[in-house]
C-alpha positions in Angstrom: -8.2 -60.1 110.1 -9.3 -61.6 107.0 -10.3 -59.2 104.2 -13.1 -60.5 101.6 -12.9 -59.3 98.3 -16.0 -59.2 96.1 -16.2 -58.1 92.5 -19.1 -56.0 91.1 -20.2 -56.7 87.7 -22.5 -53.5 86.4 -24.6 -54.1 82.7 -25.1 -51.3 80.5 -28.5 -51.2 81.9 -27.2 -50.9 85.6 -24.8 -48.0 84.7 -28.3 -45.9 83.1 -30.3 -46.8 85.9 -27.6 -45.7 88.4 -26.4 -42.8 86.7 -28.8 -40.0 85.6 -27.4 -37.1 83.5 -28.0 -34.9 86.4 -25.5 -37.6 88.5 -22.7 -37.3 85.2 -22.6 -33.7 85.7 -22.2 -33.9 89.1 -19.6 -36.3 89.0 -17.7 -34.7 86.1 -18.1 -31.4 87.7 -15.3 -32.9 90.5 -13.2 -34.6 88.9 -12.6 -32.6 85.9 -11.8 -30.2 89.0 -9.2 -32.9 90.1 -7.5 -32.7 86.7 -5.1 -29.5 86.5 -2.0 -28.7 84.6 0.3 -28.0 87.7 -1.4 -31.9 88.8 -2.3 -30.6 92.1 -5.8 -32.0 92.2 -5.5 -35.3 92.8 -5.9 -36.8 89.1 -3.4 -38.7 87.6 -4.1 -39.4 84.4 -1.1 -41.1 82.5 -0.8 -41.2 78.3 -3.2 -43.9 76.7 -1.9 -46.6 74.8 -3.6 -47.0 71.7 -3.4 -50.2 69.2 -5.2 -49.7 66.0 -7.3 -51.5 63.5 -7.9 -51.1 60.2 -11.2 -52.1 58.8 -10.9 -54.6 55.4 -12.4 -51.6 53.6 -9.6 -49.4 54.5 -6.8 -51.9 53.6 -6.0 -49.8 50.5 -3.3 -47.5 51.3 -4.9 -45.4 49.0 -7.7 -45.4 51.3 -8.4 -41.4 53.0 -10.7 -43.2 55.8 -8.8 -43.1 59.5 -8.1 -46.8 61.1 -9.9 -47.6 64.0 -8.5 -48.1 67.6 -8.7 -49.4 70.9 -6.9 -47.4 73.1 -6.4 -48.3 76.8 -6.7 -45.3 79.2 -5.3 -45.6 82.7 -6.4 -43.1 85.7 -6.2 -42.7 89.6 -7.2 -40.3 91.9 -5.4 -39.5 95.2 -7.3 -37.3 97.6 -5.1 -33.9 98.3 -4.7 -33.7 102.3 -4.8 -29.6 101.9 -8.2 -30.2 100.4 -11.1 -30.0 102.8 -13.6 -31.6 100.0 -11.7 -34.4 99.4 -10.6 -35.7 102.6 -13.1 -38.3 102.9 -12.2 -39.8 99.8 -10.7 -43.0 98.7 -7.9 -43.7 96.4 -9.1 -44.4 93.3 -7.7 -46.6 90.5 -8.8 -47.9 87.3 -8.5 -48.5 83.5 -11.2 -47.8 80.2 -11.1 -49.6 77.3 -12.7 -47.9 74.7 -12.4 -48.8 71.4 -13.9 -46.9 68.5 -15.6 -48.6 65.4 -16.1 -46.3 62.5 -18.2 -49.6 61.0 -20.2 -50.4 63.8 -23.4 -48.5 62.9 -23.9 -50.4 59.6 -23.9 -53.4 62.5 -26.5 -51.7 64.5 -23.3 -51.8 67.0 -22.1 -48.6 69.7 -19.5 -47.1 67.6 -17.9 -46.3 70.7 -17.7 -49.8 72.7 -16.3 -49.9 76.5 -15.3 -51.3 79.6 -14.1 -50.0 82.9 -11.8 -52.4 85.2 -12.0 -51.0 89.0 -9.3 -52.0 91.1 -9.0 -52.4 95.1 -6.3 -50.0 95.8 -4.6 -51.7 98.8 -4.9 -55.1 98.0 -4.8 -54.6 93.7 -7.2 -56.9 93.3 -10.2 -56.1 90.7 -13.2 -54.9 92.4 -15.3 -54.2 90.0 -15.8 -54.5 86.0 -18.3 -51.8 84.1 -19.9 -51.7 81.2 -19.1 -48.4 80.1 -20.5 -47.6 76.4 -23.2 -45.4 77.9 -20.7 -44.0 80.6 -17.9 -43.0 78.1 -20.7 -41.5 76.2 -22.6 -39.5 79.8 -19.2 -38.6 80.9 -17.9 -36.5 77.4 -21.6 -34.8 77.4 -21.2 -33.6 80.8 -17.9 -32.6 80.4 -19.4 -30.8 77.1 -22.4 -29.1 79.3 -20.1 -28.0 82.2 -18.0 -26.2 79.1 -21.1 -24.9 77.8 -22.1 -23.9 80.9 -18.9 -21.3 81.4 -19.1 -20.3 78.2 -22.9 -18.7 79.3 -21.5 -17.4 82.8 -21.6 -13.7 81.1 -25.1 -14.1 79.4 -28.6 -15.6 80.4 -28.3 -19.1 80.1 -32.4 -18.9 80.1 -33.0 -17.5 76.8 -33.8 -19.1 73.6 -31.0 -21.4 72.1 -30.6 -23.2 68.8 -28.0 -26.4 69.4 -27.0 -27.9 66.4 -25.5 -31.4 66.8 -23.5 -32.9 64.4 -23.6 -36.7 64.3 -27.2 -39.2 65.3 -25.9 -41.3 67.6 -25.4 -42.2 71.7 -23.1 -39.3 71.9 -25.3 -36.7 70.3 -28.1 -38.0 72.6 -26.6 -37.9 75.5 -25.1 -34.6 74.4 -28.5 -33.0 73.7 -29.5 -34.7 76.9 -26.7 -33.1 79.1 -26.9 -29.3 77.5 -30.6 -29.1 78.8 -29.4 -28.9 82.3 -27.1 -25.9 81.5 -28.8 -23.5 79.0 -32.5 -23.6 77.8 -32.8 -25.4 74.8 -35.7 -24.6 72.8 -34.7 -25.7 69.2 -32.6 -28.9 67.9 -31.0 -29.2 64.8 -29.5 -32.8 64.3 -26.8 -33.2 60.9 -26.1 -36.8 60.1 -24.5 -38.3 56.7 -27.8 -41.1 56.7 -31.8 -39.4 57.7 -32.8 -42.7 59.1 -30.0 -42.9 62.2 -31.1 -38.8 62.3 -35.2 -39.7 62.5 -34.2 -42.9 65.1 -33.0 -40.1 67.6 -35.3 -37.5 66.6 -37.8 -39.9 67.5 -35.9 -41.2 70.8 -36.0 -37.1 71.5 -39.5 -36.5 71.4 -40.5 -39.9 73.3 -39.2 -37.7 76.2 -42.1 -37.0 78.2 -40.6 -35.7 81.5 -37.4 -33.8 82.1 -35.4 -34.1 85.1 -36.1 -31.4 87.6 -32.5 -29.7 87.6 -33.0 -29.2 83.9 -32.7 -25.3 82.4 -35.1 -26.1 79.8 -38.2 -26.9 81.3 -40.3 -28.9 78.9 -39.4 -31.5 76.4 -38.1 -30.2 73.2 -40.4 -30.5 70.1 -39.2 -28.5 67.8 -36.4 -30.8 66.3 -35.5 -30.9 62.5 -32.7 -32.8 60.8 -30.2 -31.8 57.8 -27.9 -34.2 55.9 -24.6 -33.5 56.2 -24.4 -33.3 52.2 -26.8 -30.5 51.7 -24.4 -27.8 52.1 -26.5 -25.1 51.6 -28.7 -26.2 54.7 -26.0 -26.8 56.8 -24.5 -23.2 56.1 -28.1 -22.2 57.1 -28.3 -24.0 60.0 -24.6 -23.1 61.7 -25.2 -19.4 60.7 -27.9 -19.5 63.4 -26.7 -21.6 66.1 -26.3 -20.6 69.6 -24.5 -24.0 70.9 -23.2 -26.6 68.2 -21.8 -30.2 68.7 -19.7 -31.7 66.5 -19.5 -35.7 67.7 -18.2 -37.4 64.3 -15.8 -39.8 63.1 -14.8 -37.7 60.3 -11.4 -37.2 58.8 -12.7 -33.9 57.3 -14.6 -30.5 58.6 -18.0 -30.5 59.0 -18.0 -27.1 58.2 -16.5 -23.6 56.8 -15.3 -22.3 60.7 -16.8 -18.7 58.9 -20.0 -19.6 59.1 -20.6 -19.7 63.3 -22.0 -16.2 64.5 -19.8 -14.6 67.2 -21.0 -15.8 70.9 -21.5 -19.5 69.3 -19.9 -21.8 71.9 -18.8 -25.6 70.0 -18.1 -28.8 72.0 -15.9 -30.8 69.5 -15.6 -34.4 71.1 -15.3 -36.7 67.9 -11.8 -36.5 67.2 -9.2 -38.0 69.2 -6.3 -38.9 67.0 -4.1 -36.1 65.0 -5.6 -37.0 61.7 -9.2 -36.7 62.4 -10.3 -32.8 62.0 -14.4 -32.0 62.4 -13.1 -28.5 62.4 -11.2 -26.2 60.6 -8.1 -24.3 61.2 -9.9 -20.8 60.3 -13.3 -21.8 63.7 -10.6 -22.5 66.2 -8.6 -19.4 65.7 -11.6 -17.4 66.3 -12.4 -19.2 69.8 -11.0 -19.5 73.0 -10.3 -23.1 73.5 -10.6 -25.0 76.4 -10.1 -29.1 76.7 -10.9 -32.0 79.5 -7.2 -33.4 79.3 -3.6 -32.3 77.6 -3.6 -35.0 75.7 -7.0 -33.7 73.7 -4.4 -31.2 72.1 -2.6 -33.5 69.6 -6.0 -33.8 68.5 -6.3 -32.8 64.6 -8.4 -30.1 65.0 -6.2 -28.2 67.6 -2.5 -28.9 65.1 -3.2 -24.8 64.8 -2.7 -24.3 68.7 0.8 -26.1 68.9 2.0 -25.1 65.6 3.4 -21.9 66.1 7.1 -20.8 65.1 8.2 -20.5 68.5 6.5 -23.8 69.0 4.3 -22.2 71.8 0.3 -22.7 72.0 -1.1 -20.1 70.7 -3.1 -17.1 72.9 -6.7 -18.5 72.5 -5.7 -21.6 74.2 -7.2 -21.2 77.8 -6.2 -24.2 79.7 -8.1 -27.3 80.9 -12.0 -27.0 82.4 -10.4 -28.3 85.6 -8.1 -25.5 86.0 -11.4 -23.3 84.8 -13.5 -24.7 87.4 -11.2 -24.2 90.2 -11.0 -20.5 89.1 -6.7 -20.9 87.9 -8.1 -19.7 84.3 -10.7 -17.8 82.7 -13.0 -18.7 80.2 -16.3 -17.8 78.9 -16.1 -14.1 80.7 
């Protein structure tokens, strides 16, 4: 017998049609539930290789601005034979590409740019090539709403809630996007360093007409106002009082004093993702239990405080990974 291969090519504009942020939730809810730290989920997950770039702007050593990268994420999933839910499934394999461009919104670029390669497991052939700029972007907000979403398993996800989002652009839409269908969202705050990338989403925001049916908050959001990151005063103002807060920045830097958060406030920091980008401060993180998508998420600046300890063991607000959360291994949010 003679098997055919075909290769699927999917647009950016194929991946939103096909995947709702109901459908990202859904998918992330499984296999971030795959990914465990005794590995007995069915995720494999290997160490990314990362090759950076520096921009011609930051060619000055002197230069405090953190290169850019392109780092080359490899994943499979093998479906776990003791696992009624997965015994249907295929073996899965795959590599991102994702490659981050500090510059890119001057371009009117994605800062975060990407590509998923699908491979035929048996016969290793490529089966399929994504555009995946929007997916890299649907797939960190629902891993950030099904955080959120433990983190409101002891209170009324129904209520009021401020979410303050730090950074205007596909991330904090999708972000803002992916939250609704967790907690009721009744007020948006949106922090950027420039007002006109802030008033582009605001504006992309309250286009919304109609909200997907699983959605906690049941109307489109109006009230939506926007602070610059360099008005301190209004950012203190605006952290003090919020219930939920993103933080989806390239910045080298805090966004904020990690006093400032009331106690209850859950924070989804996703910008980082080298050891010398920080968007939080030591003094937030020892004040929350953490909780992160993959292990590799720990040599993440803003986390150095978890893993630097004299005995060289994490520290006790470290929970575990959402997978192992999900599955019911670890606690969080109780």
């Amino acid at each position: 017998m003679i098997r055919r291969s075909t290769m699927r090519i999917l647009s950016e504009s194929d991946v939103k049609r096909c995947l709702p942020v109901s459908a990202a939730i859904a998918a992330n809810r499984k296999a971030l539930a795959s990914l465990r730290a005794n590995e007995d989920g069915g995720a494999c997950v290997p160490t990314r290789i990362g090759l950076q770039y520096h921009r011609k702007e930051n060619s000055s050593s002197s230069s405090s601005a953190p290169a850019d990268w392109s780092l080359f994420k490899p994943a499979a999933y093998y479906p776990q034979p003791n696992n009624k839910e997965s015994v249907d499934d295929e073996i899965l394999m795959g590599l991102k590409v994702v490659s981050p461009r500090a510059g890119n919104a001057k371009l009117n670029k994605p800062t975060c740019p990407a590509t998923i390669m699908l491979l035929d497991a048996e016969t290793g052939e490529t089966s399929a090539v994504v555009a995946a700029t929007y997916l890299t972007a649907a797939r960190t907000a629902a891993g950030s709403a099904l955080a959120t979403e433990m983190a409101y398993s002891s209170k009324s996800a129904d209520g009021n809630n401020t979410l303050v989002v730090f950074g205007a652009g596909l991330q904090g839409e999708l972000h803002i996007k992916a939250i609704q269908h967790v907690v009721n969202v009744t007020k948006v705050v949106i922090v950027n360093r420039s007002k006109e990338r802030a008033e582009t989403l605001k504006e992309t925001l309250l286009s919304i007409t109609q909200i997907e049916q699983e959605s906690k908050t049941r109307v489109p959001i109006t009230d939506i106002s926007i602070v610059l990151l360099s008005d301190t005063k209004a950012v203190k103002e605006v952290v003090e009082v919020a219930d939920i807060i993103v933080t989806a920045t390239n910045t080298p830097k805090p966004l904020f004093c990690g006093e400032w958060p009331k106690p209850g406030c859950h924070i989804n920091g996703v910008g980082s993702y080298t050891p010398l980008m920080k968007e939080i401060d030591d003094a937030l993180v020892t004040r929350c239990e953490v909780i992160i998508d993959t292990k590799e998420a720990m040599d993440v600046g803003d986390l150095s405080s978890l893993r630097n300890t004299d005995d060289g063991k994490r520290t006790q607000n470290y929970v575990g990974l959402i997978g192992d959360a999900l599955v019911g291994n670890v606690e969080f949010g109780k």
